[in-house]
C-alpha positions, 0 to 999 in steps of 0.5 A, a space after each residue: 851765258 856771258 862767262 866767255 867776255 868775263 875777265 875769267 872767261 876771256 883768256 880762253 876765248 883770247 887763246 882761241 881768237 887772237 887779234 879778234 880773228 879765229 885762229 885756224 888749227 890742224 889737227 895736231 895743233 891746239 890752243 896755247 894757255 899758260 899753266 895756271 889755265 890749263 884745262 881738260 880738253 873734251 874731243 868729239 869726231 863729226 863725220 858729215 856724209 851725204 849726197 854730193 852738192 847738199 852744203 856739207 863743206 858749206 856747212 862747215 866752213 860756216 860752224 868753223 868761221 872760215 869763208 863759205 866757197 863761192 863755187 862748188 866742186 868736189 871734195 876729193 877724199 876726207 877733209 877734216 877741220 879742227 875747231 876749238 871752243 871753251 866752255 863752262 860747265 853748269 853741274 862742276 862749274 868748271 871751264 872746258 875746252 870742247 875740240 871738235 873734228 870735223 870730216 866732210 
């Protein structure tokens, strides 16, 4: 469970935080790591729908470490957020990095 704050895990997690804060990625960006740590990257698309005034930006804007809208207002059409996450795999033992899309 603490592979990520291990000096093997940590370039990963440092790729993704720079200066202790979330880096922020569009969706053609990615993490920066140099080829020695190069790893597959893993992307799965959430599509987030519901009713209007359930929490669905709320929702994302906190699984994405951004600030959480003070007030509510629409969202006009599809905003779509990257959020990057490294990992280590149980059964191969190697690390990964999980790119998730999401679309509210």
């Amino acid at each position: 469970p603490g592979w990520l704050f291990s000096t093997v895990g940590r370039p990963y997690l440092d790729s993704i935080f720079p200066k202790n804060q979330r880096r922020v990625f569009g969706l053609l960006e990615h993490p920066a790591l140099p080829p020695t740590l190069a790893v597959p990257t893993v992307t799965y698309k959430l599509f987030l729908s519901g009713k209007s005034g359930v929490g669905k930006t709320a929702l994302v804007a906190t699984l994405v470490g951004t600030p959480v809208p003070p007030i509510h207002h629409e969202t006009l059409g599809i905003e779509a957020t990257t959020v990057y996450w490294p990992a280590k795999l149980q059964a191969s033992g190697r690390p990964v990095i999980f790119q998730l899309q999401f679309w509210d």
